[in-house]
C-alpha positions as CSV (number, residue, x, y, z in Angstrom):
1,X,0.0,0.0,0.0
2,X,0.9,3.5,-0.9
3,X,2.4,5.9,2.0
4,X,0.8,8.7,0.2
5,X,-2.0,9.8,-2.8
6,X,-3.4,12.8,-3.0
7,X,-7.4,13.0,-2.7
8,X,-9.4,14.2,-5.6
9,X,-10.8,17.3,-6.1
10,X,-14.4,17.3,-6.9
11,X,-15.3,17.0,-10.2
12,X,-12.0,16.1,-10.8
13,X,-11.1,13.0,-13.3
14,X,-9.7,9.9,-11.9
15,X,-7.2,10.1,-14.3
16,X,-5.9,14.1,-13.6
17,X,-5.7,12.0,-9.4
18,X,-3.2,10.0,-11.0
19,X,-0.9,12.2,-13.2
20,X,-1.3,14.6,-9.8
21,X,0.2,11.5,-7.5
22,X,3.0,11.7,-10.1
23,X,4.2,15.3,-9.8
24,X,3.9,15.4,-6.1
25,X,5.9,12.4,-5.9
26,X,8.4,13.8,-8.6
27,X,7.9,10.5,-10.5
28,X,8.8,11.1,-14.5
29,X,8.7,7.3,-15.6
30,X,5.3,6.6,-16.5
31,X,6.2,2.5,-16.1
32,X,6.9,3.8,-12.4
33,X,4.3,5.2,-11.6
34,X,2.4,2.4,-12.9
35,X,4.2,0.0,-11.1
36,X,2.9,1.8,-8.0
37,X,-0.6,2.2,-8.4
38,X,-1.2,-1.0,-10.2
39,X,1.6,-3.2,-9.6
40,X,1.9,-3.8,-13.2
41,X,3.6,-1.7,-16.2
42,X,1.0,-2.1,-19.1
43,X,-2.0,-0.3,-18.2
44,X,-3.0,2.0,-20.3
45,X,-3.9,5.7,-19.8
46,X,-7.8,6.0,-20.1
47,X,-9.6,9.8,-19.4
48,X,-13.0,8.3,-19.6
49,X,-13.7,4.8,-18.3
50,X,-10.7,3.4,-16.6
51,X,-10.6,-0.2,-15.8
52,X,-8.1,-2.0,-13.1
53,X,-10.6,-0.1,-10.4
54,X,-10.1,-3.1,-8.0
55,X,-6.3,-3.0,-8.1
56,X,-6.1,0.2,-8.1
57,X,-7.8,0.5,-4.6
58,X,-5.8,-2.3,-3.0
59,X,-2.4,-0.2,-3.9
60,X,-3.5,2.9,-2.4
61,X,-4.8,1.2,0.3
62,X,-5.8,3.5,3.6
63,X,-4.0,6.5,1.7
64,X,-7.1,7.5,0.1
65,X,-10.6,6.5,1.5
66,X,-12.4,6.7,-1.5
67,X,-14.0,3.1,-2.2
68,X,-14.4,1.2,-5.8
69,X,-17.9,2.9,-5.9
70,X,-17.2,6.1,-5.2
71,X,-14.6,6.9,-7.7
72,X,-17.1,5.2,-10.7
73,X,-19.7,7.8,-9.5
74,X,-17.9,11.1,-8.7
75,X,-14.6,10.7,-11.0
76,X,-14.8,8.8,-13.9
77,X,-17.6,9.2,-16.8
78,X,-19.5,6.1,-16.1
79,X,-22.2,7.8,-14.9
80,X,-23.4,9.6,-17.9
81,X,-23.3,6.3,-19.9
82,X,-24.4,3.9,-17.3
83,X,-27.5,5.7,-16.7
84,X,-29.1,4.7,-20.4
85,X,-27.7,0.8,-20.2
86,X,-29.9,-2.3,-19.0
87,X,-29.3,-3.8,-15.9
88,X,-27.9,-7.0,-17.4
89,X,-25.1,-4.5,-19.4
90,X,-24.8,-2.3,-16.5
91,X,-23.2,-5.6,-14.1
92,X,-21.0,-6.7,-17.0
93,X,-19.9,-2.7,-17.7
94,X,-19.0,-2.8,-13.9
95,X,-18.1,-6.1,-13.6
96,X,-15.0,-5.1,-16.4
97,X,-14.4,-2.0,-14.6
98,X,-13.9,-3.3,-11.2
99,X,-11.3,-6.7,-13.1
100,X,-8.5,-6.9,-15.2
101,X,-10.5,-7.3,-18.5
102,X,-11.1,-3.0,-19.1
103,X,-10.4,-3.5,-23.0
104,X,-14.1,-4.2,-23.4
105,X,-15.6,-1.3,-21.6
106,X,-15.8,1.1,-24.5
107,X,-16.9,-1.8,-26.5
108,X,-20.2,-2.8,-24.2
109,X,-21.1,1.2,-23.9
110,X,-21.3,1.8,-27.7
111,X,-18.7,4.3,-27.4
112,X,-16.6,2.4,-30.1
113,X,-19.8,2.2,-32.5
114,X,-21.3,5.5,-32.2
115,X,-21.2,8.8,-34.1
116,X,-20.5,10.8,-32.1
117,X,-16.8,10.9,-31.0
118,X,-15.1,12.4,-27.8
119,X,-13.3,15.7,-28.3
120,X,-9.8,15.4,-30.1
121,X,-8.2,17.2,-26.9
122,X,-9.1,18.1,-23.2
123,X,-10.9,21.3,-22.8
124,X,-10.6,23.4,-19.8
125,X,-12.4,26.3,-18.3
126,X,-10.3,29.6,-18.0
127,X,-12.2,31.1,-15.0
128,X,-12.4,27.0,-13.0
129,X,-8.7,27.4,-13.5
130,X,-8.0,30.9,-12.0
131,X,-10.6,29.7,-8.9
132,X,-8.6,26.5,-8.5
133,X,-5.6,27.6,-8.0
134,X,-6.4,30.6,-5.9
135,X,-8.0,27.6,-3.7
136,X,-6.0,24.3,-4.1
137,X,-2.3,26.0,-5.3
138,X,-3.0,23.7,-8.4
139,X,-5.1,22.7,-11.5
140,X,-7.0,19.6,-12.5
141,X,-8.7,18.3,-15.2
142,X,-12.4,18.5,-14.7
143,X,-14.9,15.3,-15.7
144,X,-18.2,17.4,-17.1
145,X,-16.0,19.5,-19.3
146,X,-15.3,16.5,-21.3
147,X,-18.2,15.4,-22.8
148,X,-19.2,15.9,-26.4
149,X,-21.5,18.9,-26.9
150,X,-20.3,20.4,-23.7
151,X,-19.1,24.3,-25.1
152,X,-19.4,26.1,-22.1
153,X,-18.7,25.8,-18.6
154,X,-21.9,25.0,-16.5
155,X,-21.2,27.1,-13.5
156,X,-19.7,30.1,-15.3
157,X,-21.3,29.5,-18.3
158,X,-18.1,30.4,-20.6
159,X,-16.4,29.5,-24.1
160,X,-14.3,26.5,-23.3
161,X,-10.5,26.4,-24.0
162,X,-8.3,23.6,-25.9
163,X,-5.6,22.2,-24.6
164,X,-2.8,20.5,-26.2
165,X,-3.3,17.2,-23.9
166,X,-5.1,14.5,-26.0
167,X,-8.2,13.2,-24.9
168,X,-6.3,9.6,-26.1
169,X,-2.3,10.1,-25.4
170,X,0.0,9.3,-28.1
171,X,2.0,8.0,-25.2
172,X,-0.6,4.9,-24.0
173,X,0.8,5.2,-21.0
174,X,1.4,8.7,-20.3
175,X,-1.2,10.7,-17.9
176,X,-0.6,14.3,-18.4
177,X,-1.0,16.7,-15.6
178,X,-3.0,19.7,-16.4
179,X,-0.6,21.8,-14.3
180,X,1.8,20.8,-17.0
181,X,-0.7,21.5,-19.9
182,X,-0.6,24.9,-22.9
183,X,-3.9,26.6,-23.6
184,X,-4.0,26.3,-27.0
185,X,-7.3,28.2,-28.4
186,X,-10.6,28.6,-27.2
187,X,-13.3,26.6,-29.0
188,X,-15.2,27.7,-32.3
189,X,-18.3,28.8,-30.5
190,X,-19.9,30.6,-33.3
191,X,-23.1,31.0,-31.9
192,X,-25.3,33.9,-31.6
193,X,-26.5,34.8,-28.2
194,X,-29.4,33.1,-28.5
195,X,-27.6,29.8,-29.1
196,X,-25.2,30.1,-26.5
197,X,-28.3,29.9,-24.1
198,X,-29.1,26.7,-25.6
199,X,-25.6,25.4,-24.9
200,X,-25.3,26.6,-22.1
201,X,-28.3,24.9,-20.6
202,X,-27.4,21.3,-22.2
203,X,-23.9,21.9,-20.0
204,X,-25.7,21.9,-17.2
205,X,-27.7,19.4,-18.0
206,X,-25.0,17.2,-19.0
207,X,-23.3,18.1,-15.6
208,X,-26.2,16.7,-13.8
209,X,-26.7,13.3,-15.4
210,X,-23.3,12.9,-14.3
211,X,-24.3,12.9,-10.9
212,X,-26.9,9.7,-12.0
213,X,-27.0,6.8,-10.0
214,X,-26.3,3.4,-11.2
215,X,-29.1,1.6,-9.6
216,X,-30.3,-1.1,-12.9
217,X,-33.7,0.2,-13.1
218,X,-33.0,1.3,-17.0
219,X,-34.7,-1.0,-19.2
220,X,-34.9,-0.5,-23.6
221,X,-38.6,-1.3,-23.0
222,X,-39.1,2.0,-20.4
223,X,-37.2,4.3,-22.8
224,X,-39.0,3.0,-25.9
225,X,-42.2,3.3,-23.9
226,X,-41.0,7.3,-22.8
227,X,-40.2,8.3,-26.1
228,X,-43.4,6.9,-27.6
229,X,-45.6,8.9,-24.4
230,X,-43.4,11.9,-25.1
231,X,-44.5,12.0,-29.0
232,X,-47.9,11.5,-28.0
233,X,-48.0,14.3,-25.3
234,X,-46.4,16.8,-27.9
235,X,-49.2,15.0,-30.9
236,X,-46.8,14.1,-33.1
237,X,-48.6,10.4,-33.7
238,X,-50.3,9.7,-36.4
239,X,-52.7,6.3,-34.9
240,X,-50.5,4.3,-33.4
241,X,-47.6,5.5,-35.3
242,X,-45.3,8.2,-34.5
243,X,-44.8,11.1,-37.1
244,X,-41.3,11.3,-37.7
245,X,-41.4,13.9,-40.3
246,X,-42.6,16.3,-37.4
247,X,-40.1,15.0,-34.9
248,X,-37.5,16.2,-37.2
249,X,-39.4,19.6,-37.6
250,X,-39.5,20.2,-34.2
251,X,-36.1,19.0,-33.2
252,X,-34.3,21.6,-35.9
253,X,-36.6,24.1,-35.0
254,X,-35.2,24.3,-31.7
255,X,-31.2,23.4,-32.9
256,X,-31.3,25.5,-35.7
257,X,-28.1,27.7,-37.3
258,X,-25.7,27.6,-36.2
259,X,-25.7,24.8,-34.0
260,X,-25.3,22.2,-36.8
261,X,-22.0,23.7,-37.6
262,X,-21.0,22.9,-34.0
263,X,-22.6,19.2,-34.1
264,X,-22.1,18.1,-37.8
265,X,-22.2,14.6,-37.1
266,X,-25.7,15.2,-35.1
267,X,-27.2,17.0,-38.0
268,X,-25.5,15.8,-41.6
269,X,-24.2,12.7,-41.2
270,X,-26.3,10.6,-39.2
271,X,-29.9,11.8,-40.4
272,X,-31.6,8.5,-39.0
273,X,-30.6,8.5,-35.3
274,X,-32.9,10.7,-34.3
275,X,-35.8,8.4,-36.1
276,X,-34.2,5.5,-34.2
277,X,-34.5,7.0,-31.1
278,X,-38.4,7.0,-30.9
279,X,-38.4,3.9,-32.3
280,X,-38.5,0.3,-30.1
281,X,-34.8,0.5,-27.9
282,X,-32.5,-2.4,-29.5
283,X,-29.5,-0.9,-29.0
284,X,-27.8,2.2,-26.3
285,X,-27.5,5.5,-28.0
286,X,-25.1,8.2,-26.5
287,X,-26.0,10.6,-24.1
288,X,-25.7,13.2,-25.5
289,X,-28.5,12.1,-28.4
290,X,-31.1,12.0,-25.5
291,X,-30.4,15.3,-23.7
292,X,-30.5,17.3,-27.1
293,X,-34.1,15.8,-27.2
294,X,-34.9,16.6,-23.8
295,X,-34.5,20.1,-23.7
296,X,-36.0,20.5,-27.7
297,X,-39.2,18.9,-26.1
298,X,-39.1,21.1,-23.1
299,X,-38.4,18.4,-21.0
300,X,-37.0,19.3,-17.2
301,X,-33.5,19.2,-16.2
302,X,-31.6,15.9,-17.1
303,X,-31.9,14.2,-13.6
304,X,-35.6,14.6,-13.4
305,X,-36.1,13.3,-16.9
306,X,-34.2,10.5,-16.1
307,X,-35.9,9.6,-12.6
308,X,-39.4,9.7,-14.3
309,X,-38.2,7.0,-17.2
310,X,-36.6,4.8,-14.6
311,X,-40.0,5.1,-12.0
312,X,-42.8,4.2,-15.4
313,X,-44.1,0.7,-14.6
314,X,-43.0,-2.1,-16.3
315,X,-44.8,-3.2,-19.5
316,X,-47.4,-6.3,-19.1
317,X,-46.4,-9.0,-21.1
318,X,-48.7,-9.8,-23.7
319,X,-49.7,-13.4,-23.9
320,X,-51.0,-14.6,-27.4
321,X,-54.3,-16.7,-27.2
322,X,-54.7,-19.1,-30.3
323,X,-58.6,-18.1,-31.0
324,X,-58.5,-20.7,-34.2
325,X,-58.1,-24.2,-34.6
326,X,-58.6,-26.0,-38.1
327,X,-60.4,-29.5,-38.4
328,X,-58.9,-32.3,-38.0
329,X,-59.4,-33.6,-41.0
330,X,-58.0,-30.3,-43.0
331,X,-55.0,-30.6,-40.8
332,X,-54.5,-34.6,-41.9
333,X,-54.7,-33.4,-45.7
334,X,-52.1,-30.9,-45.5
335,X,-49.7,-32.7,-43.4
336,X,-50.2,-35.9,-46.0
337,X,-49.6,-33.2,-49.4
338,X,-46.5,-32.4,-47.5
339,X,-45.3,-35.5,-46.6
340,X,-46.1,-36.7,-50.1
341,X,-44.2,-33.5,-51.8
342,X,-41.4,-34.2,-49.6
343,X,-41.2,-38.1,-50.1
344,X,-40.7,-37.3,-54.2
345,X,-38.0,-34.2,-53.6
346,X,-36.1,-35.7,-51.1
347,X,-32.7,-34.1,-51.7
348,X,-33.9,-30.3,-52.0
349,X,-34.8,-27.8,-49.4
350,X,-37.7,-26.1,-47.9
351,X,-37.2,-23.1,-50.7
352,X,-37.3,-25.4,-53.3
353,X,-40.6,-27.3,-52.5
354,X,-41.8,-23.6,-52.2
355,X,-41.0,-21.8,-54.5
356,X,-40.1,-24.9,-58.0
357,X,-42.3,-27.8,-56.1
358,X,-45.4,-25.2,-56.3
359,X,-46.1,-25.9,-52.5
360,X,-46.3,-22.6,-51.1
361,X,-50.0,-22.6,-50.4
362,X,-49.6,-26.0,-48.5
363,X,-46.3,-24.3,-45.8
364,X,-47.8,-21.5,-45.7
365,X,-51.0,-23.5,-44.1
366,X,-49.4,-25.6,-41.9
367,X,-47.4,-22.7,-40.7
368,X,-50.0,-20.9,-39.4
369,X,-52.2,-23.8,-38.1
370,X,-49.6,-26.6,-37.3
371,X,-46.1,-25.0,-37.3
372,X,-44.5,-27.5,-34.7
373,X,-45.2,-30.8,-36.8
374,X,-44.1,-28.4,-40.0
375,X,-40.6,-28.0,-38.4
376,X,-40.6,-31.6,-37.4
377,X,-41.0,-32.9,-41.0
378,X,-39.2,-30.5,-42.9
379,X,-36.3,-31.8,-44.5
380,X,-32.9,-29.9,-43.2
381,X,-31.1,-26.8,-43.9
382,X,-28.8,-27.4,-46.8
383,X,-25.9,-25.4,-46.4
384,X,-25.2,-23.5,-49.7
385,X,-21.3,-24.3,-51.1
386,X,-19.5,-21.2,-52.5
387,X,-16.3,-21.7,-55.0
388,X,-13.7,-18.9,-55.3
389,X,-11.7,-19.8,-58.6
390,X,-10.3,-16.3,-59.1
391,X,-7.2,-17.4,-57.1
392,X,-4.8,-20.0,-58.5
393,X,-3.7,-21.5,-54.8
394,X,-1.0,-23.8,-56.8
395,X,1.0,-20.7,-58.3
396,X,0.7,-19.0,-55.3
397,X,1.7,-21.6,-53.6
398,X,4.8,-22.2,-55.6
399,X,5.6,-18.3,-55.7
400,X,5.4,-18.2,-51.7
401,X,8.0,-21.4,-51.4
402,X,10.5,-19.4,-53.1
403,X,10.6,-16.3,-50.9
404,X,10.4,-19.2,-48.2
405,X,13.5,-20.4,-49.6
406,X,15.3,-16.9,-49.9
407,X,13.7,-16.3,-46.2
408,X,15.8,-19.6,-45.2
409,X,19.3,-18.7,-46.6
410,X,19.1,-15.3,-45.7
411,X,18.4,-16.3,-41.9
412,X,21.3,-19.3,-42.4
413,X,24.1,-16.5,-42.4
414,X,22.5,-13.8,-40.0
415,X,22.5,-13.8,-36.0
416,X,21.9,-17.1,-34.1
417,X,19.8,-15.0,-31.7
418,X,16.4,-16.0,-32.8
419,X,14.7,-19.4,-33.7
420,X,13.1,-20.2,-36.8
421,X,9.9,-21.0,-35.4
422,X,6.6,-21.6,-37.5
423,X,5.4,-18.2,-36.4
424,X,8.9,-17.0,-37.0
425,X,8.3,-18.3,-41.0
426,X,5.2,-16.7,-41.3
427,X,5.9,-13.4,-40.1
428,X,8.8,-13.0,-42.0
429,X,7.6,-14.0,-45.3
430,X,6.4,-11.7,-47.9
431,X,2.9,-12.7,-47.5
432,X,2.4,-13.4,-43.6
433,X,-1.0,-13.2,-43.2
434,X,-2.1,-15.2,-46.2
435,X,0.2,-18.0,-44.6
436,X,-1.7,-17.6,-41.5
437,X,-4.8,-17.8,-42.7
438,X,-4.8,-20.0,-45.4
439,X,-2.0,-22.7,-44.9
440,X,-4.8,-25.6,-45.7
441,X,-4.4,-24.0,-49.2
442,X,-0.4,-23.9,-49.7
443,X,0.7,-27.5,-49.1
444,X,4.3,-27.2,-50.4
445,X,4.5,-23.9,-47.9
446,X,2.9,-25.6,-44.9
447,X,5.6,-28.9,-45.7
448,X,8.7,-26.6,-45.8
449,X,7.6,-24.8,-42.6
450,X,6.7,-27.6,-40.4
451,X,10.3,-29.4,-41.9
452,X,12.5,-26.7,-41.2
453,X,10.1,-24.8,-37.5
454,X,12.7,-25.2,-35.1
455,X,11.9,-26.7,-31.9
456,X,13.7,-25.1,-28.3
457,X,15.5,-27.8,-27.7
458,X,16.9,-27.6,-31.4
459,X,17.6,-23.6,-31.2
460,X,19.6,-23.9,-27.9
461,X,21.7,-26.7,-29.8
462,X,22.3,-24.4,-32.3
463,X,23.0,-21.7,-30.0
464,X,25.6,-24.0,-28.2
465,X,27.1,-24.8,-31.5
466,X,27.5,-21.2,-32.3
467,X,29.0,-20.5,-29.2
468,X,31.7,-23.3,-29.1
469,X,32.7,-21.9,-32.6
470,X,33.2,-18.3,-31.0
471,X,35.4,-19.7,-28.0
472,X,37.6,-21.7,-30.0
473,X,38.0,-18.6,-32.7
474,X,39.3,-16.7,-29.3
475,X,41.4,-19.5,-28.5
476,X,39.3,-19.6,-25.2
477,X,39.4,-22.7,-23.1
478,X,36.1,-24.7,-24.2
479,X,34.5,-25.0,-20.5
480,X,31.3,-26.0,-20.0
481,X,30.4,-23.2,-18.1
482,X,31.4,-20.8,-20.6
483,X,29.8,-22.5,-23.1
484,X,26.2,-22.0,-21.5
485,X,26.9,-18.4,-20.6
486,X,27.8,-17.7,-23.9
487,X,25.1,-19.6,-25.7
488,X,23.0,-17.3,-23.3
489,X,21.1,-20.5,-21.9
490,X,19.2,-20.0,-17.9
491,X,20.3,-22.5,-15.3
492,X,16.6,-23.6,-15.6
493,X,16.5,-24.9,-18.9
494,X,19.2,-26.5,-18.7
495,X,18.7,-30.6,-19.2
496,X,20.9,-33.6,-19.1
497,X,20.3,-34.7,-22.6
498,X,21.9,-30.7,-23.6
499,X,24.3,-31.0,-21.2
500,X,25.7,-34.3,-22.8
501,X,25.1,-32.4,-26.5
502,X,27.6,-30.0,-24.5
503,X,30.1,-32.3,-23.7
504,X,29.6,-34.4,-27.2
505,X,29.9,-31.0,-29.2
506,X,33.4,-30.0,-27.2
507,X,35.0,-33.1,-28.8
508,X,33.9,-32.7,-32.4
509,X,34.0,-28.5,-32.3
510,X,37.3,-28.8,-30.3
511,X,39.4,-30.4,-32.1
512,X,39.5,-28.6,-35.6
513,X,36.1,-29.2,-37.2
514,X,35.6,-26.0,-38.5
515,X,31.8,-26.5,-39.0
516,X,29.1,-25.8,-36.3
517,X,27.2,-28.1,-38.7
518,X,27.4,-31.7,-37.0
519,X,25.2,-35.0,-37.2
520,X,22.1,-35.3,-36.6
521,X,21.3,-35.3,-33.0
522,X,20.6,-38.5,-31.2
C-alpha cells in the first residue's frame, strides 16, 4: 500500500488523481508510476472509463478512503453512460471496470460504434482554472467539461478552451498533468447569443446526469415506452404510429443555425438516429442524443427526466391466445400433401418445395395452423457451397515457397539469436497473413515450414554450436560453463540430454572441425 496519494478534487477526473500523484511524488517514468498504483507496467492511460478499479484501490490502500464505488460515481464518466444501459449490461460494464478485463468497456457502452466521438483534446475552463488555483495551489482536469456537446462551462457558463493534452495520449501510458498543460485556443463557438443559451443549458444538464445513479432500473422497454408517451404528449402520432417527419421539424426548429455547424455529425451525417430513437430500444445511444431531445421537447432538467423514465411501470407481457383451430381432417390433408411433396424431392430444401415444387400454399397453411409438426417434417437446412476460382492457390503456392526459400538462406548467415519458429516463417515472409490464414491451401508452404520450424530444444543446440565456434575462434578454453553463458542459456533450462550435446559438441567443435554443422542429433 501506498504511503501517500493525493485525494481528488471534486469534479476532478480519476485520471488528472493519477498524473497529480506523479508530480507530487516527482515521478517522470510513467512504467513507475504504474508500477505503483497498479503493480503492473501495461496499463493504459484512459480519461473516460478506466478499468483495473479493484487494483487500483488495493495499492492505495488507507491513503485515500475513497471506495471502488465512489470513484465510478464522482470521478470517472460512467455515470453519464451507465445511466441509459440495462441492468444486465450495467453488471457486465462494472463487472469489467472493477477486473483486469477494461479492453471491453468502450466496447459494451457503444462508445466504439457511435457517431458521435469524444473531443480530439481536453478542454478546460479559464475562469475554473483561475478559482482553483487561488483555492488548491493547483489545477485539474475536470470530468463534465469532457463530454461531447459540452461548449461552455456549466457554472460560469463560458467559451471552453483547448488544450494541447489529448483526450487519447500518443504515449498509451502517459497521464498528463493539467498543471503541465498549454492553452492552445478557445473553441469555435460561433453561436449567436441566443444559441449560447441553448448550450449553455445542455452543459448543465449534461453536468447533472453525471451525478446519476447506477441503480439497474434502466430497461430498452421503459425508454422506448417514454419516447413513444413523449410523442404523443407533444401530438406528433399519427394512430398508433409516430410522425417522424414532425419530430424532425421540431427538433431543428429548436437546434437550428448555427448549431449544426457545432454538431455536424448530429445533424448531416447521421440523419436516421434521431428516427431511431423513438423507435422500439435495440440498442444504447449516447448521451448526448437523449439530452439534445430533452430540452428540444421542453423536458425538465436531465436528472428529473431520467428519474421519471426509470419510475414508469413495467410493460405487461402480452400473452397470445390461439382463438383458431382447423379441423382435423384439414390438418391430416395438409400434413399428407407435404409429406407426399417431400417423399418425391427428397434431396432439395424447404425453398425449393416452395418456390419450383409449387407448395407454397400447403407451408404456408401448416405454418400458421400446425407449425410444430411443420418443423418436425421438414427436410434440413442445406448449407449453400460457395467456389472462389479467381485465385490460383497452386501458383501462389509455388511463388510463396520461393521467398520461403530466400527467407531460409538469408536467416542461415545472419544472427543465431532467434529461432526459426513456425510463427517465425510466417511473419517474415512476404505474405504473412495469407500463410496464417490460409496454410490448408499452400501444401508445399505448410511442408517446408513444419520441416525446417525449429523446436527449443533444437535452437539452444544451435545456440551451443554457435557459441563453441566463437570460443575456440578466441582460443578460449572450451569450459562447460562458458559455453552455456555464452550460448546465453538459464540454469533452468538446462537438461541432461543438452548438457551431454555440451560435452559431445566439445569433442567434435574442439578439435579442428571447422563446422558448427554436426550429425544429426541422437
Amino acid at each position: 500500500m501506498l504511503p501517500y496519494f493525493p485525494n481528488p478534487y471534486q469534479d476532478e477526473l480519476l485520471y488528472s488523481v493519477i498524473a497529480r500523484y506523479g508530480v507530487h511524488c516527482g515521478i517522470t517514468s510513467s512504467k513507475e508510476l504504474l508500477r505503483d498504483l497498479f503493480h503492473q507496467t501495461d496499463i493504459t492511460a484512459v480519461v473516460d472509463f478506466p478499468g483495473h478499479l479493484k487494483t487500483f484501490c488495493a495499492c492505495v490502500g488507507n491513503a485515500c478512503s475513497l471506495s471502488i464505488e465512489e470513484w465510478i460515481q464522482h470521478h470517472t464518466l460512467y455515470p453519464a453512460f451507465l445511466a441509459f444501459a440495462p441492468a444486465d449490461r450495467q453488471k457486465q460494464i462494472l463487472k469489467s471496470a472493477y477486473g483486469r478485463n477494461a479492453g471491453n468497456i468502450h466496447t459494451r457502452l457503444g462508445v466504439c460504434a457511435s457517431f458521435i466521438k469524444p473531443p480530439e483534446y481536453l478542454r478546460v475552463c479559464k475562469q475554473c482554472q483561475l478559482e482553483q488555483r487561488d483555492r488548491f495551489g493547483e489545477v485539474y482536469w475536470q470530468r463534465s467539461l469532457q463530454m461531447p456537446g459540452v461548449i461552455f462551462c456549466p457554472h460560469h457558463e463560458l467559451p471552453l478552451h483547448v488544450s494541447n493534452t489529448r483526450y487519447h495520449p500518443i504515449g498509451k501510458f502517459d497521464f498528463e498533468a493539467a498543471e503541465h498543460t498549454q492553452i492552445v485556443a478557445p473553441l469555435n463557438c460561433a453561436a449567436t447569443r441566443e444559441n449560447q443559451k441553448l448550450f449553455i443549458l445542455l452543459a448543465q444538464n449534461m453536468h447533472l446526469l453525471m451525478h446519476a445513479s447506477c441503480d439497474n432500473k434502466m430497461s430498452f422497454k421503459k425508454l422506448s415506452q417514454f419516447y413513444s408517451e413523449l410523442a404523443q404528449r407533444h401530438d406528433l402520432r399519427k394512430g398508433t404510429r409516430v410522425d417522424h417527419i414532425g419530430v424532425a421539424n421540431k427538433f431543428h426548429a429548436y437546434w437550428k443555425e448555427p448549431c449544426d455547424q457545432i454538431l455536424p455529425n448530429l445533424f448531416k451525417f447521421k440523419p436516421e438516429w434521431l428516427k431511431s430513437l423513438f423507435r422500439k430500444h435495440r440498442k444504447s445511444f449516447h448521451p448526448l442524443c437523449h439530452l439534445l431531445v430533452w430540452q428540444a421537447f421542453n423536458m425538465p432538467d436531465s436528472l428529473s427526466t431520467l428519474h421519471s423514465i426509470k419510475s414508469l411501470p413495467a410493460p405487461k407481457k402480452t400473452q397470445i391466445v390461439q382463438t383458431y383451430l382447423p379441423p382435423s381432417h384439414q390438418v391430416k390433408k395438409h400434413r399428407k400433401e407435404w409429406a407426399s411433396i417431400c417423399k418425391k424431392n427428397p434431396t432439395k430444401g424447404i425453398k425449393w418445395l416452395r418456390h419450383e415444387g409449387n407448395a407454397a400454399g400447403i407451408y404456408a397453411w401448416l405454418y400458421r395452423n400446425d407449425r410444430e409438426w411443420l418443423q418436425s417434417n421438414s427436410p434440413e437446412r442445406i448449407k449453400a457451397t460457395f467456389f472462389c476460382n479467381r485465385v490460383n492457390w497452386e501458383q501462389r503456392d509455388k511463388s510463396l515457397l520461393k521467398n520461403l526459400l530466400i527467407l531460409e538462406a538469408r536467416a542461415h548467415v545472419e544472427s543465431v539469436n532467434f529461432r526459426k519458429s513456425k510463427a517465425w516463417y510466417i511473419k517474415n515472409s512476404s505474405t504473412p497473413s495469407i500463410l496464417e490464414k490460409h496454410r490448408d491451401k499452400l501444401p508445399l508452404c505448410k511442408k517446408f515450414i513444419d520441416s525446417h520450424a525449429e523446436s527449443v530444444e533444437e535452437f539452444q543446440r544451435r545456440r551451443i554450436e554457435s557459441a563453441i565456434c566463437n570460443l575456440r575462434a578466441e582460443n578460449e578454453e572450451l569450459q562447460t560453463w562458458k559455453i552455456i553463458r555464452r550460448a546465453g542459456i538459464r540454469k533452468e533450462f538446462l537438461s541432461e540430454t543438452l548438457l551431454k550435446f555440451i560435452d559431445k559438441s566439445q569433442g567434435i567443435l574442439g578439435n579442428g572441425s571447422s563446422s558448427p554443422n554436426l550429425p544429426p542429433h541422437s
